[in-house]
Every structure is written in C-alpha cells, then in structure tokens.
N, C-alpha and C positions, 0 to 999 in steps of 0.2 A: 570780342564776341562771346558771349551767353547764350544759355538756353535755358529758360522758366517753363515750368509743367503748370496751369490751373486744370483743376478737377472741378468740373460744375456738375451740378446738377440739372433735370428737366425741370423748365416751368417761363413760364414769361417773361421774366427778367434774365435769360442766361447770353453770357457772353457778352455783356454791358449793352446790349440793345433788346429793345422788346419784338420779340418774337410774335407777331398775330398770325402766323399761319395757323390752320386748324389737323387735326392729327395728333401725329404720335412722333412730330419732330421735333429737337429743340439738341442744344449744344452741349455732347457729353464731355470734351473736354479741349482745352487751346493749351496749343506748347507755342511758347516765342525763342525765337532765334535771333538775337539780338542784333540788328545793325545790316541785317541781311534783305534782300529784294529773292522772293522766295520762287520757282523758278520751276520744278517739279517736286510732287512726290508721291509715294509708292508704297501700298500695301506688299509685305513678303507673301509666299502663298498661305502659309499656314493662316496667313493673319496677327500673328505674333509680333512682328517687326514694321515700322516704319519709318523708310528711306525718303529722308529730306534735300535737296541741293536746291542751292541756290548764287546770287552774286561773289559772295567770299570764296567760291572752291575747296570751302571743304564740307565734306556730308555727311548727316547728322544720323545713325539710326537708331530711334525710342524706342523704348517697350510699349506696344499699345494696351499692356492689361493696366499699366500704374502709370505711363506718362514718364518713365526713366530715362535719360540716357545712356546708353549702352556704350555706344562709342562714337566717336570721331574719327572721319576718315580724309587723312591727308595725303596729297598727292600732285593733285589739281594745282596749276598758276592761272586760272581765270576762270570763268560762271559755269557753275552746271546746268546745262539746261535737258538733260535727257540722263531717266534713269529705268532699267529693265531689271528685275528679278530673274533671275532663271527659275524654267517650271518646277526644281525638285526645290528651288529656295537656297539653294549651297550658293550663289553668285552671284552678284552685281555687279552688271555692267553701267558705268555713267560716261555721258559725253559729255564734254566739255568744249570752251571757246578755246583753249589752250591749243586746240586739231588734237587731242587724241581723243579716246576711248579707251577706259580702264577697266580691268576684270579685277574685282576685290572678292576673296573668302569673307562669307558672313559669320562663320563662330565665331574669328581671331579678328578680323577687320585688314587682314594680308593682303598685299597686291599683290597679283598673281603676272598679271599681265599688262602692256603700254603697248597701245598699237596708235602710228602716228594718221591721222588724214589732214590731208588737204583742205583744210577752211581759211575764210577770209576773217578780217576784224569784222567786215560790216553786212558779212551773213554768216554769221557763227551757230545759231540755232543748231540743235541735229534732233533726227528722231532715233527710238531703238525699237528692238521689237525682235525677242527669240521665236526659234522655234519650237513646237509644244514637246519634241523631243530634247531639246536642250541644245541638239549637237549645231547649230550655225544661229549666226548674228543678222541680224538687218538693219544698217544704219542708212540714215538718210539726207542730204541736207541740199542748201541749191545750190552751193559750186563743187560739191562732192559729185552728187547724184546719189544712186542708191548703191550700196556695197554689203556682198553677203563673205560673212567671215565666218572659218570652222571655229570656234569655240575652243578645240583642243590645243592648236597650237597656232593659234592666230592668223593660219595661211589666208590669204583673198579669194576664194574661189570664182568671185561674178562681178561687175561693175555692168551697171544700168546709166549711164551717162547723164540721163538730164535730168534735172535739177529738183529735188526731193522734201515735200515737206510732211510724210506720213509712210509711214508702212506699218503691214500685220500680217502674221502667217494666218492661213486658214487652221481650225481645233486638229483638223486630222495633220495639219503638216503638207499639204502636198500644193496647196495656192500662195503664192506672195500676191499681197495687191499693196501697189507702191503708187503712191500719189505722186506726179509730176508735172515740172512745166517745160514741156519741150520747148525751147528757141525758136522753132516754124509753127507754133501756135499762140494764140491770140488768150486762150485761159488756159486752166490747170484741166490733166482730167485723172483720171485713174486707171491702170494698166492690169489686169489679172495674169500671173506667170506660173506655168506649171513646171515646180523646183524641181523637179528631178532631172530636166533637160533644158529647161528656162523657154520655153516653148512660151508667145504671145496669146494666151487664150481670150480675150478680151478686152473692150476698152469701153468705160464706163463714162461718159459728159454728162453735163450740164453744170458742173460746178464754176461760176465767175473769179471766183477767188482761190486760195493756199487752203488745202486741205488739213487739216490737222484736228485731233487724231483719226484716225482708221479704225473703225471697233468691226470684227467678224462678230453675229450670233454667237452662242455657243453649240449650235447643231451647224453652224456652219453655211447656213441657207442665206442667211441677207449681209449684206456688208454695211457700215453705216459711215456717214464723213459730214464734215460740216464746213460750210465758206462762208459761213453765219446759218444761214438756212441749215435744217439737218435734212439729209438728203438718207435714205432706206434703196439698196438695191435690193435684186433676188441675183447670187451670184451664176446660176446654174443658164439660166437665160440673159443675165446682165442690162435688164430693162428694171427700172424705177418704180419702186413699189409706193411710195409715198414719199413726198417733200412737206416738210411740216415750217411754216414759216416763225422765224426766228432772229435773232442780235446774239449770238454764241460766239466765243472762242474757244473753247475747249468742253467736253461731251467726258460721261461716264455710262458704263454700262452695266448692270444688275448683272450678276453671275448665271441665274436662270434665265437674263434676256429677255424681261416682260418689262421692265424702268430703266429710264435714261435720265441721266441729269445733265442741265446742261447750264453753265454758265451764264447769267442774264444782265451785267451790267448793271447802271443802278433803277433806283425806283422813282425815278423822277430826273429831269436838268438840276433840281438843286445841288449843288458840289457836296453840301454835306448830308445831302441822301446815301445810307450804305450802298451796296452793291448785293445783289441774292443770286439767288439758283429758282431754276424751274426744275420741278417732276415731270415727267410726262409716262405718259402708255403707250407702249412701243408698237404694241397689235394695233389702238384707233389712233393714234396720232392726237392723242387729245392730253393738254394739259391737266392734269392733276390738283397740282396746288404752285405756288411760289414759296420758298423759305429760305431760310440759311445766309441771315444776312451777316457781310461783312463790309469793313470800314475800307479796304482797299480794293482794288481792283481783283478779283480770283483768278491765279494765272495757271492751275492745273485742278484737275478733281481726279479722285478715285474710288472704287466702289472696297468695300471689306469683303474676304474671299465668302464671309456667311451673308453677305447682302442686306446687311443692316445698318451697318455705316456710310459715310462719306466724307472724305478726308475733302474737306477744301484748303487748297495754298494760297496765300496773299501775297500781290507785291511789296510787300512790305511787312517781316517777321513774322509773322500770325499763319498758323495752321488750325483749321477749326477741326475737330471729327461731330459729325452731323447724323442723330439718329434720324432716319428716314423714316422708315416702321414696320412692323414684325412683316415676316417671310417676301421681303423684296429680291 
C-alpha cells in the first residue's frame, strides 16, 4: 500500500473528468491510497488534518495545506469504517470490523486506548459521534446497538440495545439522537435522549430504510438523516420540517448549516458514467447545482471546519477535496 498526493488546479479539465457544473467548484486536490476500498473520512477541527480509513485497517492522516502524509496509524486487523475527531482535535476515535474502537493521539499517532464490542463479520459497520465536550463517546452498530463510553478511561456508562445505524450529540451536549431498528418494528426510526438521565424525549418516523448519518444544525434546532430521501426535523417539537426527495447514501453538512451535500450516484445507467454529489439549500429544500464527479461509487463526505471544501471518499483509493464556493 501507497499513498500519491495530485495537486490540481480549478478549471474544466480537473481530476481527469470534465467538470460542467457552473460556479466556483472544481477539484482542488486527490490523494490515492493505494489498493484500499475507501471507507471514511474526516476533517480535524482546526481543518489542518485529514483522517482517512478504509479496507487495509490502517489510517492515513494528510496535511490538508500540501497533501502530505504525516502518518500512518497501525493497529486495526480489519476495515475501518467509522472515524470521529474529538472537539478540541487531540483524538481519534476509529471503529473497526475487528469489534473494537481505538482512541489514537494526533501529534504522535499513539494509541491510547482499545475498547473491545461486540460485532459480527456480516454487520460490522459502526457509527461514532463525540460529545461537543469531549468527555463521552457514542458508538453505534446493529448487533451492538448504541453504547455511550467516558472518554477518560473507557468505562460503558449506557447501552441502548437495538440495533444502530447513526448517532449525534446535540451542539449544546445535552440530546443524543440515535437512529435505530427495534426488532418489534417494521422500519428504522429515530430516538431523541436527554444525556444527563437518558430520559426518552422523542421518537422521530418516517424513515423506510438505515439511517445514516445523523447531522444536528449547528443552533441545534433541526436534526437531518437520510434513507435515501433527506429527511429535516425541528427537534424541539419533533415534527418534519421538509423531506426533500433523493438516491443518497451519505449527506454533509456546511458548518453555518445553510448547504448540504449529498451523495448522488451516477449520472446516468451507463456503468461508465462517474458518480457526483448534489448542493442543495438547506432553508428551501432546493437543489443548487450537481458537481463533483467521481469514477467510483462515494462512500463518505465531509464538509472543511471554514466551509469551503468537501472531502469526498471513493470505494476505491481516491479522495477528492471539492471546492464548493466562497462563504458555504
């Protein structure tokens, strides 16, 4: 395994496909990770850093000003597929098929911590998801369920039992909303917990399918999740503020909470049609533009903490960063 950095420029020809969207998008840089089925990855807060994992288990994190690799973090026996930042940036948490979850130092690249779960080979997936104070974890997976871990010294404090494909704390810290599929129900829906006592304050449906991811606003008011469709709550009432119809797997959210991106498959049945992303407007529910095309399937996105980027992951080696356009 490798990793190659290209440094492109904007303009029509970047990233070996022609870009026609119209704007201020186009492909500021692709790092390849050789031989790897790409899996998550993750802006650090500062924005400085970005945390790659994927099928090899072990994970990659660049310099996002030059496209360097800093290091390599080995530890993992199977795919990564879940990786969280902590809010001050000192942490990373990744989950793994292996059943556990590792807490690495980002100066050194140290492991600090191995906590084992419960997963199967053939639902290994997990979600992460700190708290904005740092101090507990929230994993999730669907023969796990959801499990809230102190941070300091890896104790369990909660287990939510059924079966987990999403979770987010609310900006203030004090809501978990955990996406699940109970066993005495027919779909998934979404649970709202107040952390302090784990009190049930709400239960969010309409979603047919596996939620994933979970984005809170950043005021904290709507919650967003996708079963393809993207679905906008209001959390304080937990009634459906807009469903915007959609083919998504995985959703990014602008830092200000005004742009969503959201993965869109490709641009046609032809097989050797790329794959792109859609913009949308988060206030009308109205599409933007379509860009950002890649050759594989896009198996994660993230937004850059200033909201000008967008990291997209491929099934296969390729990380694009995606300028969107000034003050997203």
């Amino acid at each position: 395994m490798g990793i190659a950095i290209s440094v492109l420029g904007l303009g029509a020809q970047t990233c070996g496909w022609l870009d026609t969207s119209v704007g201020y998008s186009g492909c500021v840089r692709q790092i390849t990770i050789n031989g790897q089925s790409l899996e998550s990855v993750k802006y650090s807060p500062d924005g400085t850093i970005l945390a790659i994992g994927g099928s090899d288990a072990v994970l990659q994190l660049v310099n996002v000003a030059d496209g360097s690799l800093i290091r390599e973090l080995k530890g993992h026996q199977s795919r990564v597929t879940a990786l969280a930042f902590s809010p001050d940036g000192k942490l990373l948490a990744s989950g793994s098929g292996d059943s556990t979850i590792k807490f690495w130092k980002v100066a050194d690249g140290s492991l600090i911590r191995s906590i084992n779960i419960p997963l199967t080979k053939s639902n290994s997936d997990m979600v992460l998801a700190f708290s904005p104070d740092g101090g507990l974890l929230a994993t999730g997976a669907y023969t796990t369920g959801v499990r809230i871990w102190q941070v300091s010294d890896g104790k369990e404090i909660k287990i939510i039992p059924d079966g987990s494909f999403g979770v987010a704390f609310s900006p203030d810290g004090t809501i978990l909303a955990a996406a699940t599929y109970p066993a005495s129900k027919s779909s998934p829906e979404i649970v709202l917990w107040r952390v302090k006592d784990w009190t049930k304050l709400a239960t969010l449906s309409g979603l047919k399918y596996i939620a994933r991811p979970l984005i809170f606003t950043p005021d904290g008011q709507q919650l967003i999740a996708t079963d393809g469709n993207i679905f906008i709550w209001k959390v304080a009432e937990g009634s459906l503020v807009r469903k915007i119809e959609d083919n998504t797997k995985t959703l990014a959210l602008s830092p200000k909470g005004n742009l969503l991106v959201s993965e869109a498959g490709r641009d046609s049945f032809d097989f050797r049609s790329p794959y792109y992303m859609k913009l949308w407007d988060i206030q009308t529910g109205q599409k933007l533009k379509n860009f950002g095309k890649m050759r594989n399937l896009i198996s994660d996105l993230d937004f850059s903490p200033d909201g000008q980027t967008v990291a997209a992951a491929s099934s296969y080696e390729i990380v694009r960063l995606w300028k969107v356009k000034p003050s997203s």
